[in-house]
C-alpha positions in Angstrom: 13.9 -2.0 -4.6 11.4 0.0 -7.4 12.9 3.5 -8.2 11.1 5.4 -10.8 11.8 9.0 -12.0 10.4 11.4 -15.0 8.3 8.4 -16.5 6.2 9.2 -18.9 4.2 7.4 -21.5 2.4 8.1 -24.2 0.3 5.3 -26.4 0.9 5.1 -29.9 -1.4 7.6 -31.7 -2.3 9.4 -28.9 -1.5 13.4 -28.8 -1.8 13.5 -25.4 0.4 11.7 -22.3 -1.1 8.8 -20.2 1.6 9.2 -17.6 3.0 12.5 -17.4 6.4 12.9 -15.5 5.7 11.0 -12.2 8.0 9.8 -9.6 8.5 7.7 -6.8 10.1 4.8 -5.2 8.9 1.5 -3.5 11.0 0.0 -0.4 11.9 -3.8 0.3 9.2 -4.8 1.8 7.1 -2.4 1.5 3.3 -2.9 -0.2 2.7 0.2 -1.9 -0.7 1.3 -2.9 -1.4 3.0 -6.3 -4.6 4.4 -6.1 -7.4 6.1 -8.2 -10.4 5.8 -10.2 -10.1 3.8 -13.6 -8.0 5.4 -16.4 -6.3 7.4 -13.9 -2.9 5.6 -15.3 -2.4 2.9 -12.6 -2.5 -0.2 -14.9 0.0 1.5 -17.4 2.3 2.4 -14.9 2.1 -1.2 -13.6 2.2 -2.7 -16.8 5.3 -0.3 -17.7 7.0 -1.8 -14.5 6.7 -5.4 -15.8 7.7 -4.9 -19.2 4.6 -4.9 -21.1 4.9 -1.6 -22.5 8.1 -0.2 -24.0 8.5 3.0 -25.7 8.7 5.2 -21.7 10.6 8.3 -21.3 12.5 8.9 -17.7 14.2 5.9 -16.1 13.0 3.2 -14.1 15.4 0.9 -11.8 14.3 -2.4 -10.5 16.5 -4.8 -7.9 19.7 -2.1 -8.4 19.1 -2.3 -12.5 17.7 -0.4 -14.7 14.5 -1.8 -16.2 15.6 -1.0 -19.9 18.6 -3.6 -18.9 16.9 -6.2 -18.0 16.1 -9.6 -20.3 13.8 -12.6 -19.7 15.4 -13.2 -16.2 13.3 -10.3 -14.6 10.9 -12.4 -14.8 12.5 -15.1 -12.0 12.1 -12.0 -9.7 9.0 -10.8 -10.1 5.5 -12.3 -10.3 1.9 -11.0 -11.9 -2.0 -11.2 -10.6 -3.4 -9.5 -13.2 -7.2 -8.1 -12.7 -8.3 -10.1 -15.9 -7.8 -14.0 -14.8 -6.1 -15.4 -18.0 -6.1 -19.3 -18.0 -5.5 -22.2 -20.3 -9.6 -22.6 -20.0 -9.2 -26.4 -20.8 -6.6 -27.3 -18.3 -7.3 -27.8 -14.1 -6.0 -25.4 -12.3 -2.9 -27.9 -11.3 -2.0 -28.4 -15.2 -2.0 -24.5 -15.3 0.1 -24.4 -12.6 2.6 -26.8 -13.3 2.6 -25.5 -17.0 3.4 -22.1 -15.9 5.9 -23.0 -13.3 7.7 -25.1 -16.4 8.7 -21.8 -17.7 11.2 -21.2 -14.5 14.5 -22.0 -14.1 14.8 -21.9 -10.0 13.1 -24.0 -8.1 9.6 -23.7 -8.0 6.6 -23.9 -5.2 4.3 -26.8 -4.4 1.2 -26.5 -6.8 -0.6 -28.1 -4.5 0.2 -26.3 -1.3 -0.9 -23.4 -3.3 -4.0 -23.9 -4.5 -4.5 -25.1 -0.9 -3.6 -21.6 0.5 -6.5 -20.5 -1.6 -9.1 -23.1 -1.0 -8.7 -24.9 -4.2 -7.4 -28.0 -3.4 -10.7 -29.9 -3.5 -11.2 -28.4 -7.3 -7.1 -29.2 -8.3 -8.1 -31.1 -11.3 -11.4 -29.7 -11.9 -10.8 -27.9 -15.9 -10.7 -23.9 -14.9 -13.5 -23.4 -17.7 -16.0 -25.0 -15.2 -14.2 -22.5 -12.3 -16.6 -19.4 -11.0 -15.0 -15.5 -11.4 -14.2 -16.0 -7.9 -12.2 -19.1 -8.3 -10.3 -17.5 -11.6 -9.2 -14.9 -9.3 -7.3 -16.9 -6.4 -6.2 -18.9 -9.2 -5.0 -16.3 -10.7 -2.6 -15.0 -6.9 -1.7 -18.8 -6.6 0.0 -18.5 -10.1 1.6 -15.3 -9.1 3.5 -17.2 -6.1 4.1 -20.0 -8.2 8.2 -19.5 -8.6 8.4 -17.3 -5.2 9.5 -13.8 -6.4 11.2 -11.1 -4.5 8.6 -8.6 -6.1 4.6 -8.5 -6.9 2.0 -7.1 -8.5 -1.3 -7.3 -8.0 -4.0 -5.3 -10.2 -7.5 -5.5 -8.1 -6.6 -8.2 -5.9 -9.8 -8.8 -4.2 -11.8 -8.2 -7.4 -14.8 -10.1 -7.8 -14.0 -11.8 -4.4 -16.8 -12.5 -1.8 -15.8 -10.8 2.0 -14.5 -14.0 3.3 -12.3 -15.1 -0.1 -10.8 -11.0 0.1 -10.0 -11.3 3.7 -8.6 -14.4 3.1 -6.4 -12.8 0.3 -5.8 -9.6 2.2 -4.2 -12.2 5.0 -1.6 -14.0 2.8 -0.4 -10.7 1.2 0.3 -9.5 4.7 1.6 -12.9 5.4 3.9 -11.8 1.8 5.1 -8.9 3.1 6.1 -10.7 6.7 8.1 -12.6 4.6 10.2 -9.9 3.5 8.0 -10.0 -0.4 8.1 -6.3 -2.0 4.0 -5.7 -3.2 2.3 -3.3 -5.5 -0.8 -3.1 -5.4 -3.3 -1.0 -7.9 -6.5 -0.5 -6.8 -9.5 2.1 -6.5 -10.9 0.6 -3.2 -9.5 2.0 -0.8 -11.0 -0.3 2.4 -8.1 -2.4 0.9 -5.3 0.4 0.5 -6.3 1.4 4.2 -5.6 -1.7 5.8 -2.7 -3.5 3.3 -0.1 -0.9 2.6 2.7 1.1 4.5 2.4 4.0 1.9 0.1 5.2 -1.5 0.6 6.9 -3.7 -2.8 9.2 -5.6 -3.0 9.3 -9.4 -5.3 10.8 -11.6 -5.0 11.5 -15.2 -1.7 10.8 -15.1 0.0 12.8 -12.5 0.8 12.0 -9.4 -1.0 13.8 -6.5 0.4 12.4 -3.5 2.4 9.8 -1.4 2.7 8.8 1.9 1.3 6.4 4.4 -2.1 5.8 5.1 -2.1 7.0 8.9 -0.3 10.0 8.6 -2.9 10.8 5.9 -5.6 10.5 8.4 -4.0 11.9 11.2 -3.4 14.9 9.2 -6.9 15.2 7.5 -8.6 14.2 10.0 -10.6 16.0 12.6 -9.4 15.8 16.6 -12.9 14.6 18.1 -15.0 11.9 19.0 -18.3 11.2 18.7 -20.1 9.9 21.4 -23.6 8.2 20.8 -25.6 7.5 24.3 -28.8 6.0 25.3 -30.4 7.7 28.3 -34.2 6.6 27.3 -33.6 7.8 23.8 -31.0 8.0 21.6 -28.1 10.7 21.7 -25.1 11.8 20.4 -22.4 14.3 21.5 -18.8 15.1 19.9 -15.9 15.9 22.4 -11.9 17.5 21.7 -9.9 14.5 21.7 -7.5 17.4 23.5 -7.5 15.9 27.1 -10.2 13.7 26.7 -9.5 12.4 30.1 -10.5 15.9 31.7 -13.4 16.4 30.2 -16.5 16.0 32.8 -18.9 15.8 30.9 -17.4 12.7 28.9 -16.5 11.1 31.7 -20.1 11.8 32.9 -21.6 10.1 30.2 -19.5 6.9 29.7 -20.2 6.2 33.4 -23.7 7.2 33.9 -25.4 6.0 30.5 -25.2 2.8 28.1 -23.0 3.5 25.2 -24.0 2.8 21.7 -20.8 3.2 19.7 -18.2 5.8 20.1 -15.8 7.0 17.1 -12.8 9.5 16.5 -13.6 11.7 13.7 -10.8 10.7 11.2 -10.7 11.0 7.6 -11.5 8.3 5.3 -8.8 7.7 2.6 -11.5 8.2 0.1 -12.4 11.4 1.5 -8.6 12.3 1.4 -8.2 11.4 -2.6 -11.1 13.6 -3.2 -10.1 16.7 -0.9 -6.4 16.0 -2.6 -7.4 15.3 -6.6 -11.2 16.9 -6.9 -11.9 13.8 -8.3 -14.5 10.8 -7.1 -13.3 7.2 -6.9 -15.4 5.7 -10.0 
């Protein structure tokens, strides 16, 4: 679907490269998490995939064509939430909507059923200038869907988002990707990388560290026990192999003799990974 190989960039007047040399591909329906801390080169790279920035070295395909090829129509196949929300202040969020979806030539999606998918339908003709940073924001992913692309990209998705507006958004890109959508995702939380995407990818300054999926990542960084926390009068806590568990007598002594607190395997966090992998703190 995304195929990119050798790409570097460099912005004008700078002596040194922003990306430097980094490859990798993104399946059909597939979200793939780009992840690191800010300047680490994720929103270059994303805005180098949707032709906002010209002037790469290395090539870059997109749908079977190379991205250098494409005109105007890429833009029927893919669609945008940027980080920044950027509305026509004055209009409602329907006038936006309808205004934006007048620039497509296929058929284009309900307005309304949109702005219902993200709890705006009550504030549909409300002018987005009177809209909260919240309600910019799933404005913003509505637009994105407006013209129902094959391929998206989302920059910070749950940004500014209280818990129950991100889960909400966290659902209907997983409800995307049922649908067979291709999703990339930038991002330096990586709660949201854990639980949304098959693979990421770890960038920072530039280079690519590492890519694969989020399991296997923990799986192999992680560490084979499990921590047992018990109440017997007081509180205690005692870490077991996760190597036949089952066996072990004194596990099975404790889950059937005292009250259980909370019991965890001792897997790595991705965060923990990205540092281990790069040196470097999320920030």
């Amino acid at each position: 679907m995304i195929r990119i190989e050798n790409l570097i960039y460099s912005y004008p007047g700078s002596s040194n490269p922003t990306i430097k040399n980094i490859s990798f591909q993104i399946n059909k329906g597939e979200i793939f998490g780009f992840l690191g801390p800010s300047g680490a080169g994720k929103s270059t790279t994303q805005k180098i995939l949707i032709g906002l920035l010209p002037g790469y070295s290395g090539n870059i395909e997109v749908l079977g064509e190379k991205l250098s090829s494409w005109k105007s129509q890429y833009y029927e196949h893919i669609g945008v939430g940027f980080e920044l929300p950027n509305h026509y202040a004055r209009l409602s969020a329907l006038e936006n909507l309808k205004f934006f979806a007048s620039f497509y030539d296929k058929k284009t999606q309900d307005p309304i059923a949109l702005l219902e998918m993200v709890d705006l339908k009550n504030d549909a003709k409300k002018r987005v200038e009177e809209y909260s940073k919240g309600m910019k924001m799933r404005l913003n992913f509505a637009r994105a869907l407006i013209h129902d692309p094959e391929i998206l990209f989302f920059d910070e998705p749950t940004a500014g988002l209280d818990p129950m507006n991100a889960r909400k958004m966290k659902d209907i890109i997983l409800s995307l990707k049922r649908q067979g959508k291709t999703i990339f995702i930038t991002t330096h939380n990586m709660h949201d990388a854990d639980e949304l995407c098959d693979r990421v990818a770890f960038i920072t300054d530039g280079e690519l560290k590492l890519v694969d999926a989020p399991k296997q990542l923990k799986l192999l960084n992680g560490v084979r026990k499990v921590r047992v926390e018990y109440t017997n009068g007081e509180s205690k806590t005692r870490e077991f192999s996760l190597d036949k568990l089952g066996d072990n007598k004194d596990f099975l002594y404790i889950i059937k003799k005292y009250t259980l607190v909370s019991m965890h395997s001792e897997e790595a966090s991705l965060e923990d990974i990205f540092i281990k992998t790069t040196g470097r703190a999320l920030k």
